[in-house]
C-alpha positions as a Python dict, from the first residue, in 0.01 Angstrom:
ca = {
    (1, 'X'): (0, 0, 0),
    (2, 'X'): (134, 354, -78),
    (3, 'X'): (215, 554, 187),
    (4, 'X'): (171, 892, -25),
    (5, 'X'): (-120, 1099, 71),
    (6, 'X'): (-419, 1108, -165),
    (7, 'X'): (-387, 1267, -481),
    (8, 'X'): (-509, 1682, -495),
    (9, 'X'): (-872, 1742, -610),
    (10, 'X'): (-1038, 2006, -743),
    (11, 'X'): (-1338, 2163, -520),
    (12, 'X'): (-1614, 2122, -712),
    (13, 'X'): (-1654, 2524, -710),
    (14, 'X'): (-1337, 2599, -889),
    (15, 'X'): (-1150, 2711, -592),
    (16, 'X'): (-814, 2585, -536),
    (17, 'X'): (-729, 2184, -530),
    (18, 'X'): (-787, 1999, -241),
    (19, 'X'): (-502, 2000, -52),
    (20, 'X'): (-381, 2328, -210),
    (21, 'X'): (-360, 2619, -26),
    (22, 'X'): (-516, 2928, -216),
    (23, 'X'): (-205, 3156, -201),
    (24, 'X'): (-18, 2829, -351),
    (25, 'X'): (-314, 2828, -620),
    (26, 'X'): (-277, 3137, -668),
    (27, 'X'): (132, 3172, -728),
    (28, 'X'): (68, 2905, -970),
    (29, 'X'): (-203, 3078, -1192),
    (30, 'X'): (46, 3355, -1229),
    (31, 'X'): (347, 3168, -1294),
    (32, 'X'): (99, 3002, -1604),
    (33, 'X'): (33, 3293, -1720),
    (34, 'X'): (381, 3445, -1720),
    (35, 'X'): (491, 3169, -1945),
    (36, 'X'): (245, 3195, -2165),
    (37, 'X'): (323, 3507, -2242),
    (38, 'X'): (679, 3497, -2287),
    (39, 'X'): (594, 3197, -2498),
    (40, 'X'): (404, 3437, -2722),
    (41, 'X'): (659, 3727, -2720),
    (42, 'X'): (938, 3526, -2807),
    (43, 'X'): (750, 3341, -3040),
    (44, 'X'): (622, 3706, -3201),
    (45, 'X'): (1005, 3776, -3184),
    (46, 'X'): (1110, 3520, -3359),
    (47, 'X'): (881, 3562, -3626),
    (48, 'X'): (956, 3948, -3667),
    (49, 'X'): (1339, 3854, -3652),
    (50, 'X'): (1328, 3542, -3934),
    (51, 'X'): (1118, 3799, -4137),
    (52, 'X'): (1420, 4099, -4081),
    (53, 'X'): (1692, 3843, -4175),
    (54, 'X'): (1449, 3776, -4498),
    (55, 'X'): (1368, 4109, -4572),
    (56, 'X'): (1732, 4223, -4483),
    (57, 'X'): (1893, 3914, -4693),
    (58, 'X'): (1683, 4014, -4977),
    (59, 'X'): (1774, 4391, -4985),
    (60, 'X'): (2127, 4297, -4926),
    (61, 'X'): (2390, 4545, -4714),
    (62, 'X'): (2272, 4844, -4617),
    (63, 'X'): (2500, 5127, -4460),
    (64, 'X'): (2485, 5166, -4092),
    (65, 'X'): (2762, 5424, -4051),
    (66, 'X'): (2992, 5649, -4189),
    (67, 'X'): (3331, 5744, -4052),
    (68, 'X'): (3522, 6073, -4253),
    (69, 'X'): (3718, 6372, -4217),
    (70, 'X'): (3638, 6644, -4520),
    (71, 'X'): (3868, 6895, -4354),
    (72, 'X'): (4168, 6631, -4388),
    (73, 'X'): (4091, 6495, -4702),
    (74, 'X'): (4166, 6827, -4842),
    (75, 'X'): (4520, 6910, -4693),
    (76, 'X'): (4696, 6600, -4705),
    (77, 'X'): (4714, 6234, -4897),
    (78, 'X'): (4567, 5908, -4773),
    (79, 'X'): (4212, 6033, -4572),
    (80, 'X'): (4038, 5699, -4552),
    (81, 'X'): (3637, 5694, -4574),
    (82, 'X'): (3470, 5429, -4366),
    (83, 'X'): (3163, 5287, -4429),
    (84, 'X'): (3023, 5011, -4174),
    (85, 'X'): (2778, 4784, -4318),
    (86, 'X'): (2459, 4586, -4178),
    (87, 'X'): (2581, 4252, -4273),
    (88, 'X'): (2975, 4066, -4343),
    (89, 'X'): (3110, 4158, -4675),
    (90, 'X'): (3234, 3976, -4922),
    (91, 'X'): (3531, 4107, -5116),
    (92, 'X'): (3492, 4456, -5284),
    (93, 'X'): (3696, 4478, -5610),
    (94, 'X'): (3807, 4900, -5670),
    (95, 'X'): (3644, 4916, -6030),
    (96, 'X'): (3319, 4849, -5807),
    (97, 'X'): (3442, 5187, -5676),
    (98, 'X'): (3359, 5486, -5844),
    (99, 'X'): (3391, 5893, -5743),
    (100, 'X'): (3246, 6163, -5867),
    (101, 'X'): (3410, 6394, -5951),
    (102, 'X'): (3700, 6164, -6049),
    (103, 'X'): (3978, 6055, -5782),
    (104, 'X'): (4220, 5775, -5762),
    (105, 'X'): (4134, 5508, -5474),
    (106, 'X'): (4242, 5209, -5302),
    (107, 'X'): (3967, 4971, -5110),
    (108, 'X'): (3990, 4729, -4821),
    (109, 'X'): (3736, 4485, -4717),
    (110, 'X'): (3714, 4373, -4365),
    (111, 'X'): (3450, 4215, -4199),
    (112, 'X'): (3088, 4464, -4242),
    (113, 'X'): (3308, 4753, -4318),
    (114, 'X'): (3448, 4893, -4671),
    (115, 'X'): (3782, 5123, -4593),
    (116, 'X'): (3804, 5350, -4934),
    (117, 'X'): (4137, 5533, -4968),
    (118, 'X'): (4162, 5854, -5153),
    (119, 'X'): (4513, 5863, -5302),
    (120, 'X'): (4571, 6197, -5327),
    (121, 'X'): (4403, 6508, -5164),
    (122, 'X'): (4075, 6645, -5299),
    (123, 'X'): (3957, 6948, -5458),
    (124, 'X'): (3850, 7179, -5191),
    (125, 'X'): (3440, 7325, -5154),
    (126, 'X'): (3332, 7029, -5398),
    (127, 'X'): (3035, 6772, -5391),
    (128, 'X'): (3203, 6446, -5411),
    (129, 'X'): (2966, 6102, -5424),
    (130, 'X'): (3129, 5763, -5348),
    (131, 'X'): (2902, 5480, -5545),
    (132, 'X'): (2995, 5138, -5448),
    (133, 'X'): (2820, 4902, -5682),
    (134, 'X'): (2729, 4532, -5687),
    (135, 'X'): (2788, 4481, -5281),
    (136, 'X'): (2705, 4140, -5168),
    (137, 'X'): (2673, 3954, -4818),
    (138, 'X'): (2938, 3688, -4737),
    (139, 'X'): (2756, 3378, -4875),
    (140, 'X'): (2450, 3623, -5003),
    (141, 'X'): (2333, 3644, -5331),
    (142, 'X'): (2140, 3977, -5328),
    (143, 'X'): (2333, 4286, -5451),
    (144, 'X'): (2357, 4628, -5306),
    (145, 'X'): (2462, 4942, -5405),
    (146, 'X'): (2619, 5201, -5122),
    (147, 'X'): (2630, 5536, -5223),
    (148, 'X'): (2759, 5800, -4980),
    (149, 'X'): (2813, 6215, -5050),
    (150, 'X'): (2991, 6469, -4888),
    (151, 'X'): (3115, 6811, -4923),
    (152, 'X'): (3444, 6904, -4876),
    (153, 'X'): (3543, 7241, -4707),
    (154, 'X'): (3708, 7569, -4851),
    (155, 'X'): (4088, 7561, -4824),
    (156, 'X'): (4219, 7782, -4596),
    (157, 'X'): (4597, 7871, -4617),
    (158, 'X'): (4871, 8046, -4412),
    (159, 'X'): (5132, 8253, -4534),
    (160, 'X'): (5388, 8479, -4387),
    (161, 'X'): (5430, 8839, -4402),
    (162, 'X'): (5773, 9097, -4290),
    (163, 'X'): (5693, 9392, -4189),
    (164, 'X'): (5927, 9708, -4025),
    (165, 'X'): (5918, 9580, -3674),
    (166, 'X'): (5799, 9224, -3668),
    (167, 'X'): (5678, 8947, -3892),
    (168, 'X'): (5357, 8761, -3867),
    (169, 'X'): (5234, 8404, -4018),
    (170, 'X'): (4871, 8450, -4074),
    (171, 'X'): (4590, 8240, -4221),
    (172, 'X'): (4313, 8301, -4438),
    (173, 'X'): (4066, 8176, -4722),
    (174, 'X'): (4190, 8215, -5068),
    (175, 'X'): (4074, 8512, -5108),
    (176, 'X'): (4243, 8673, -4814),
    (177, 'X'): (3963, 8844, -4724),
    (178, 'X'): (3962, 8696, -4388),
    (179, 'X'): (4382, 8702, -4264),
    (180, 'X'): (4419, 8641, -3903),
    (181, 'X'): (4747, 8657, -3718),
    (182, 'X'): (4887, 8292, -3621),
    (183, 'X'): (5230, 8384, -3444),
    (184, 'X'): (5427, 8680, -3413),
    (185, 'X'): (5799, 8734, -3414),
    (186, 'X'): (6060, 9003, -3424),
    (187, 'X'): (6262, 8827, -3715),
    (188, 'X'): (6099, 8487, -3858),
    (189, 'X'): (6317, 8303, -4155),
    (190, 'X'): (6097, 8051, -4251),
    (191, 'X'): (5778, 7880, -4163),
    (192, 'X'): (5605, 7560, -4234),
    (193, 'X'): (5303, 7400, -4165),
    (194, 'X'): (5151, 7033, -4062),
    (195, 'X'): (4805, 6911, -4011),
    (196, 'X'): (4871, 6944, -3611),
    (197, 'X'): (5156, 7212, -3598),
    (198, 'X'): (5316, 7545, -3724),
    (199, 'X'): (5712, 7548, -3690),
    (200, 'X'): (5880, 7901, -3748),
    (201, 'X'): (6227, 7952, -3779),
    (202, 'X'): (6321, 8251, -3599),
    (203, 'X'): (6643, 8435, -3471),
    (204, 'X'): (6624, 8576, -3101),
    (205, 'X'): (6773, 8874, -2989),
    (206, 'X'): (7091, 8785, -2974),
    (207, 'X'): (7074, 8616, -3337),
    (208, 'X'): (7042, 8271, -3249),
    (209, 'X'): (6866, 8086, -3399),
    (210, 'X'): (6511, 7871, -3306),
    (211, 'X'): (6308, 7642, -3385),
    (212, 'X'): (5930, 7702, -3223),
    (213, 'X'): (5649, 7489, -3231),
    (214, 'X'): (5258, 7606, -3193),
    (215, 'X'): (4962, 7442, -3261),
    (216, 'X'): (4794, 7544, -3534),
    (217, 'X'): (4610, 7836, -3396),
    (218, 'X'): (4950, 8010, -3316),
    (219, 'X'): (4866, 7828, -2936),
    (220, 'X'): (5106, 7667, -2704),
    (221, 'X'): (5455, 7768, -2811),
    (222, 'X'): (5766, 7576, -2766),
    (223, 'X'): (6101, 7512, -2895),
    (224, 'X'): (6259, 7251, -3007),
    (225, 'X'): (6585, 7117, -2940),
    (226, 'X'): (6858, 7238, -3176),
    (227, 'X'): (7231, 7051, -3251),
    (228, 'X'): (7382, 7386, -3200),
    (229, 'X'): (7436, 7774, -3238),
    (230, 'X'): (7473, 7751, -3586),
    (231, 'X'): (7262, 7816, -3857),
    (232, 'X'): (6945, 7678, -3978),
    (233, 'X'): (6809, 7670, -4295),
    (234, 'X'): (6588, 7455, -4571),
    (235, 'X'): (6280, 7366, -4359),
    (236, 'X'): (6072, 7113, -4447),
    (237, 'X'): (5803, 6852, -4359),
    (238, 'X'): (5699, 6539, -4428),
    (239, 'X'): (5330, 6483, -4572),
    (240, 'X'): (5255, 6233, -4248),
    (241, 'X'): (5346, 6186, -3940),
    (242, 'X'): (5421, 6519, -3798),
    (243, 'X'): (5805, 6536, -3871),
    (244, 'X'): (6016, 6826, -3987),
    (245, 'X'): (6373, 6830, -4172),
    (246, 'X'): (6617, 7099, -4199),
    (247, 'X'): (7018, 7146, -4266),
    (248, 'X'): (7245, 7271, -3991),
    (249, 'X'): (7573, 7462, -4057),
    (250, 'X'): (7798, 7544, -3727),
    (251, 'X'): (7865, 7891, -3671),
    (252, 'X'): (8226, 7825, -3684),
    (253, 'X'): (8380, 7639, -4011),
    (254, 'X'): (8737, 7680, -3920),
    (255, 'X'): (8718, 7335, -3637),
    (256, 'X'): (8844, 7065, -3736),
    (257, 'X'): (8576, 6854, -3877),
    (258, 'X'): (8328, 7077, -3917),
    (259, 'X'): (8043, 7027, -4199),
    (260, 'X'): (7815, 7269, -4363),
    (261, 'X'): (7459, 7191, -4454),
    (262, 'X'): (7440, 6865, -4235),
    (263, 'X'): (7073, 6724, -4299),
    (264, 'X'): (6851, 6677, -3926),
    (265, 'X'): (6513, 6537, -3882),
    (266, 'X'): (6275, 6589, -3581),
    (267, 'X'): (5967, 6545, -3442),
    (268, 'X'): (5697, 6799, -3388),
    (269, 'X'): (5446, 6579, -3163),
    (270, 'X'): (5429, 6656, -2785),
    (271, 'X'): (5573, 6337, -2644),
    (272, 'X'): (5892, 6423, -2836),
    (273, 'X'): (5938, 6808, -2738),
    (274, 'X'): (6282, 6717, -2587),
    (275, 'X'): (6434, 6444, -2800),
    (276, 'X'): (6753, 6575, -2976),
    (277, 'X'): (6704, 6609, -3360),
    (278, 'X'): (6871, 6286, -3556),
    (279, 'X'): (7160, 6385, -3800),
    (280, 'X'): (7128, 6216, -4089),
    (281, 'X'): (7398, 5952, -4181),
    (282, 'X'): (7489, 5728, -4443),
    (283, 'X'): (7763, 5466, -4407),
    (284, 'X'): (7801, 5616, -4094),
    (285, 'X'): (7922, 5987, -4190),
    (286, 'X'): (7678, 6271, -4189),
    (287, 'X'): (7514, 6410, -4471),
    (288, 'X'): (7610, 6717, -4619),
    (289, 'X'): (7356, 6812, -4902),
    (290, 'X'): (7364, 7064, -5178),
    (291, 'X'): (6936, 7038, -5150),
    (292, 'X'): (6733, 6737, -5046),
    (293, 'X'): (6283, 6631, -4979),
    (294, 'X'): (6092, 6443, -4812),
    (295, 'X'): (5990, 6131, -5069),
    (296, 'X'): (5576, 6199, -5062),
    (297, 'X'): (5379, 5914, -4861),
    (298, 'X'): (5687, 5719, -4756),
    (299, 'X'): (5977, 5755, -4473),
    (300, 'X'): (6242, 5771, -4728),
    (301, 'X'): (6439, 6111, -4814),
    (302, 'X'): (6597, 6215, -5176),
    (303, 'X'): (6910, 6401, -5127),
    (304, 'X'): (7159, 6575, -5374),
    (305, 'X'): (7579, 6547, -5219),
    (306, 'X'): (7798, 6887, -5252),
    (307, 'X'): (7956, 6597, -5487),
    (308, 'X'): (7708, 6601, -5735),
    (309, 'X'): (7571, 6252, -5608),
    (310, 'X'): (7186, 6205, -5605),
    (311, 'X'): (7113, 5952, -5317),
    (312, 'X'): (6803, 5802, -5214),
    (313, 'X'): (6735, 5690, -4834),
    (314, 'X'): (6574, 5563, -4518),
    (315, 'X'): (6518, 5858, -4260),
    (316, 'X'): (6738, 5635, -4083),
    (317, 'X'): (7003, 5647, -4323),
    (318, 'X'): (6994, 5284, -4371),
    (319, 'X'): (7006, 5158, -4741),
    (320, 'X'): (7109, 5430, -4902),
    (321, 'X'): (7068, 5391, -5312),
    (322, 'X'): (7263, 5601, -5552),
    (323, 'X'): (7080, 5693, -5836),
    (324, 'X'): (7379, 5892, -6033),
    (325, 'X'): (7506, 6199, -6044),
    (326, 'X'): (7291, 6506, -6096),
    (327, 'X'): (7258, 6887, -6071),
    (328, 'X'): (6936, 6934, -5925),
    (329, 'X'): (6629, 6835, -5785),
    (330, 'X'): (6298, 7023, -5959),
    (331, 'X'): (6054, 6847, -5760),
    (332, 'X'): (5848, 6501, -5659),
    (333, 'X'): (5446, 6522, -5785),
    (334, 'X'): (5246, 6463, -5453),
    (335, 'X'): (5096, 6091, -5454),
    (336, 'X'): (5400, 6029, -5669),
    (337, 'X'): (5720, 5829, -5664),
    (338, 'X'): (5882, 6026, -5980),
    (339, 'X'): (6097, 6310, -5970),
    (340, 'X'): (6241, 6526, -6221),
    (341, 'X'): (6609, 6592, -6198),
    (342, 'X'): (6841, 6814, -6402),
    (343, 'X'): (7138, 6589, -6491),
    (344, 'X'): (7430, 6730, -6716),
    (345, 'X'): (7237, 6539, -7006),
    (346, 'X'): (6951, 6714, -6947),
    (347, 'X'): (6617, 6662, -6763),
    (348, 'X'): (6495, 6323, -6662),
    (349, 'X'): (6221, 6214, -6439),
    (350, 'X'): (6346, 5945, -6238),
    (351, 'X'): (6138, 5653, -6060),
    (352, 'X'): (6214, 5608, -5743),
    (353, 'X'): (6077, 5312, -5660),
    (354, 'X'): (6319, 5120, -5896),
    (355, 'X'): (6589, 5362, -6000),
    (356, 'X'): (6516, 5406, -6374),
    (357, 'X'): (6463, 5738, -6594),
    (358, 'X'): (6335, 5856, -6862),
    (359, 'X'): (6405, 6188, -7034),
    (360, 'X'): (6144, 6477, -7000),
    (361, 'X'): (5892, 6536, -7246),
    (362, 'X'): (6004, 6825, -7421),
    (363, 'X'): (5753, 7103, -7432),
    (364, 'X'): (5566, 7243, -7744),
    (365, 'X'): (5466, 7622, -7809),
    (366, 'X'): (5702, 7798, -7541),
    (367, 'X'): (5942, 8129, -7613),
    (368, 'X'): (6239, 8219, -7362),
    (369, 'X'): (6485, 8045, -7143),
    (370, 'X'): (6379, 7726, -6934),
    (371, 'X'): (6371, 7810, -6565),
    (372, 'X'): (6214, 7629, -6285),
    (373, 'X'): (5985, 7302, -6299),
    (374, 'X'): (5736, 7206, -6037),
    (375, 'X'): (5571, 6859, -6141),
    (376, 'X'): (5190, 6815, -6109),
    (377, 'X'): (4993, 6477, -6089),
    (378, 'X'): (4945, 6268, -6387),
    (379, 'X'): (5276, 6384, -6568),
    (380, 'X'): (5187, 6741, -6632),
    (381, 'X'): (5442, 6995, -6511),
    (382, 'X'): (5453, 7352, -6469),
    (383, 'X'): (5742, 7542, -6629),
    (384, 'X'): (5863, 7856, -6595),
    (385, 'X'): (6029, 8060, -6956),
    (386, 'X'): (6192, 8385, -6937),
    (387, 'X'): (6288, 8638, -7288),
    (388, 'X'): (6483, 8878, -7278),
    (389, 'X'): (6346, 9123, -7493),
    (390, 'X'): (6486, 9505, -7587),
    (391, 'X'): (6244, 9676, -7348),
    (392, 'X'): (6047, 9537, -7044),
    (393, 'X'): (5732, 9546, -7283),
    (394, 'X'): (5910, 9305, -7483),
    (395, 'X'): (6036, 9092, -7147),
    (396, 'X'): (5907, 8888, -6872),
    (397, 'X'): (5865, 8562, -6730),
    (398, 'X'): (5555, 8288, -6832),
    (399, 'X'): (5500, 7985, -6649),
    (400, 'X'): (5350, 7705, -6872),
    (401, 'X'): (5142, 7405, -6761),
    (402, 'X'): (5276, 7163, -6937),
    (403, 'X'): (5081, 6808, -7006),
    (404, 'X'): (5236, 6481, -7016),
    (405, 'X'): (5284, 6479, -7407),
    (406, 'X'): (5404, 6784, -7371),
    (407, 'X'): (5134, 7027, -7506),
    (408, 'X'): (5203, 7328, -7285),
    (409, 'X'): (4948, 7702, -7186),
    (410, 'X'): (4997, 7959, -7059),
    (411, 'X'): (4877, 8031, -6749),
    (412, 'X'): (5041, 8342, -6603),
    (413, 'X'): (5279, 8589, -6722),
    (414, 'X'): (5493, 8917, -6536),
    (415, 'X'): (5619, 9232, -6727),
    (416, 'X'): (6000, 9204, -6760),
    (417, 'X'): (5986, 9480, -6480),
    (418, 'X'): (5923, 9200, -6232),
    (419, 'X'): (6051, 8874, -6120),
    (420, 'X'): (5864, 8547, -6097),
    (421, 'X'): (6027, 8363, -5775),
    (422, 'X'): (5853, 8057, -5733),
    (423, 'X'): (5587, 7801, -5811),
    (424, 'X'): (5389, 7633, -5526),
    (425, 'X'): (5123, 7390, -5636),
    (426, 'X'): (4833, 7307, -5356),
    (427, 'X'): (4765, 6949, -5210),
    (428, 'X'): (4516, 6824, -5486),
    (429, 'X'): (4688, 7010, -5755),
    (430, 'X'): (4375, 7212, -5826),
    (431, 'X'): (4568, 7567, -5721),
    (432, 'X'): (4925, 7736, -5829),
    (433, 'X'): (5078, 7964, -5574),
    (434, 'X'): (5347, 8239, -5772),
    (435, 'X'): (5524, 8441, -5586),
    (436, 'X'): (5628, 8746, -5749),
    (437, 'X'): (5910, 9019, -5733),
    (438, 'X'): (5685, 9394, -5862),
    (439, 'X'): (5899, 9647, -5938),
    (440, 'X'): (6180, 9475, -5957),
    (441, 'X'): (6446, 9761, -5967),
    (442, 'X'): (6297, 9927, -5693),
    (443, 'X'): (6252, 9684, -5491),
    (444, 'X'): (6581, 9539, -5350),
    (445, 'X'): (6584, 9247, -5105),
    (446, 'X'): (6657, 9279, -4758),
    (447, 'X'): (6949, 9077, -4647),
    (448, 'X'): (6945, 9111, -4319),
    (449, 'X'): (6782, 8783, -4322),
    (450, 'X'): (6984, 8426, -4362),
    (451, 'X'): (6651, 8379, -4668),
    (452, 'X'): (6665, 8740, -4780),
    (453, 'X'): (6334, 8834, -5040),
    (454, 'X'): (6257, 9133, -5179),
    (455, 'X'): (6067, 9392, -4970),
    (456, 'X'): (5751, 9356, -5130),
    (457, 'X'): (5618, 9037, -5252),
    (458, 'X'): (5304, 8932, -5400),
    (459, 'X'): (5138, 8559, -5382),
    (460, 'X'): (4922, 8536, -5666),
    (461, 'X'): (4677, 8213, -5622),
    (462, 'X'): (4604, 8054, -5955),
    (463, 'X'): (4289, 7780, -5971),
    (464, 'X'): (4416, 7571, -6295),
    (465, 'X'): (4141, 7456, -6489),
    (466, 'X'): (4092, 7157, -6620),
    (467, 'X'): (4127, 7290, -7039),
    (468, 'X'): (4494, 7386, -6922),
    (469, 'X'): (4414, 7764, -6898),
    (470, 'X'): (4414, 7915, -6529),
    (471, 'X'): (4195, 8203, -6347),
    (472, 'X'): (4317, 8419, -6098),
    (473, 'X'): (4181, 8380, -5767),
    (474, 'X'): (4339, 8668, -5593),
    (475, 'X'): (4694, 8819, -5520),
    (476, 'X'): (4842, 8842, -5137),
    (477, 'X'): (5068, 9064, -5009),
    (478, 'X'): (5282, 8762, -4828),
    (479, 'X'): (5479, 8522, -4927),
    (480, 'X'): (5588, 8133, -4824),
    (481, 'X'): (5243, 8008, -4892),
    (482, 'X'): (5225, 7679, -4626),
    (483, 'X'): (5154, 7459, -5016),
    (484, 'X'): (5544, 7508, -5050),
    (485, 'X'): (5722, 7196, -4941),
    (486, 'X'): (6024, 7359, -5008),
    (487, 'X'): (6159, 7699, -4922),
    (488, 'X'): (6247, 7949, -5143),
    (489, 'X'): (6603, 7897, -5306),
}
């Protein structure tokens, strides 16, 4: 016989079971009733998510966010546009890439996002749409196609101005209707600028040089550690990573040993504020160069020897290549690894990425004497020709673009009673920068400065069109425009 009790029964009211206390009853009825209803929500969720995955397979990836800097993307090389997907990706090909207007890209695919590349920087105040076209789901069959635009911002520049009792750097929009002072100095030299700093070279009041560092509202001034007394000259920066360059002479050439125009390299970020610049070597002896660049998107550096040697290394100085002999360096094309060197032959552009060259194209339709040669993108260069006629009227310099078969335009000319100085070309190419001697015989330079210009210079801002022809934006009483990866020389 079992020795359980007898089994519960229902009162014949519909109260609780016999042998069931009500509040027991009672905390069961709920607790059936609170399963049934998460039964039904999760069953409703379930349904609503397996038709999402349906609906969402069938549509294919969508973008869920968008990661981009406009403002960078028109100063400097490399900005990288993000876009994060709603499902995994399979592979995206670049021709599935396409920009409007036109710019060279690289692509990465990782996971649900698509990293897009733009090679070199683009045209400032522009509508630019990114189209990314047959997008699939890993495993999916469904295609997509991501489209993303964006505006980019209007350049703003800076520029440096003398003046009778101190010199200012100063930035502004093209136009220069809106200049406002960065940094101010008794006697600057030089300036250059980076996406996080401004460096100035300056003398103090006893002559000496410095080197000081702001951000790039003119905030937060420092200076940087120098290898000596001596003097410094042929500032320059690299495109990334927030490193300078610059040749030091000792003030004294008479000791034994001493070297003029020794190449250092330094950095500008804050964690390095009191690391000692690093000299430049190569097989272990400093380097002493006639004129040397940063190499554009890499760490490497392209110097020219007092010997006439045109060498091509690691910031490090490791694995140096020589690449002949040769007389000058015109210039690297941003986004490029070609540059064109004068050789005693004549000019060549020279690859540096494996050492050969290939003569200039020679350009058709110019008058006067070849002068200076800043290279553009694409193979197009701009050239500067000076004739020397009887009178001024019949004088003058013209600076030429000149296209990679060697069809050349005019695209700005000066009177033979003033000078054309340099050629600065702007990060995306769009813009020329010529800086201009007026009045040339009376207007002497001043040289009580190590980089002595005339007193009055003009910056004349040039936006070259895409026929070959050029319009003048505006004309800038300053000079050292921060486009200029090299100084004036």
């Amino acid at each position: 016989m079992s020795t359980d009790g007898p089994p519960s029964r229902r009162s014949r009211d519909g109260g609780a079971p016999t042998g069931v206390s009500r509040r027991e009853h009672a905390r069961r009825r709920r607790a059936r009733a609170y399963l049934l209803s998460f039964l039904a929500v999760l069953g409703v969720l379930v349904i609503v998510g397996g038709v999402a995955g349906l609906v969402g397979a069938a549509q294919g990836p969508r973008v869920t966010g968008v990661q981009f800097d406009p403002d960078a993307a028109v100063s400097a090389s490399g900005s990288r546009m993000i876009l994060t997907t709603s499902q995994s990706l399979a592979e995206i090909d670049p021709s599935q890439v396409e920009v409007t207007p036109a710019a060279d890209v690289t692509v990465q695919t990782s996971g649900r996002s698509i990293g897009i590349r733009f090679t070199l920087p683009l045209r400032d105040d522009t509508d630019y749409t990114v189209t990314v076209d047959g997008v699939t789901a890993v495993g999916g069959e469904t295609t997509a196609t991501l489209e993303q635009s964006f505006r980019t911002p209007p350049l703003a520049v800076y520029l440096l101005q003398r003046g009778d009792t101190e010199d200012t750097v100063f930035r502004t929009g093209l136009d220069g209707a809106t200049a406002v002072p960065m940094y101010t100095h008794a006697h600057i030299e030089d300036f250059r600028a980076t996406g996080q700093h401004l460096v100035m070279s300056v003398k103090d009041d006893s002559g000496a040089p410095q080197l000081v560092v702001t951000d790039t509202d003119g905030a937060n001034a420092r200076t940087l550690p120098l290898p000596g007394p001596g003097t410094v000259q042929d500032l320059q920066t690299a495109d990334r990573g927030e490193s300078i360059g610059y040749t030091y002479t000792p003030p004294d050439m008479s000791v034994a040993g001493a070297q003029a125009s020794v190449l250092y390299t330094a950095s500008l970020k804050d964690a390095d504020a009191d690391a000692p610049p690093t000299r430049i070597e190569v097989a272990g002896q400093p380097v002493s160069v006639a004129q040397w660049s940063f190499v554009p998107d890499t760490d490497s550096l392209l110097l020219l020897s007092f010997e006439g040697r045109l060498l091509l290394t690691a910031t490090a100085g490791e694995g140096p290549v020589d690449l002949g002999a040769a007389a000058q360096i015109e210039g690297i094309a941003r986004g490029s690894a070609t540059a064109v060197i004068l050789r005693a032959d004549g000019l060549f552009e020279v690859n540096l990425q494996d050492g050969s060259d290939v003569p200039l194209v020679d350009a058709t339709g110019t008058t006067g004497y070849l002068g200076g040669i800043v290279p553009v993108a694409s193979g197009a260069t701009l050239r500067q020709y000076t004739a020397a006629g009887a009178d001024a009227a019949g004088s003058g310099s013209t600076l030429y673009r000149v296209g990679a078969d060697g069809t050349s335009t005019p695209v700005f000319t000066v009177q033979g009673t003033s000078s054309l100085l340099q050629t600065c070309i702007s990060p995306s190419g769009r813009y020329a920068a010529v800086l201009v001697q007026p009045d040339a015989v009376s207007n002497p330079y001043d040289t009580s400065y190590d980089l002595p210009l005339p007193r009055r210079v003009e910056t004349h801002i040039l936006d070259l069109d895409a026929d070959g022809t050029a319009t003048e934006v505006s004309s800038l009483d300053a000079f050292d425009i921060s486009w200029c990866r090299v100084p004036l020389r």
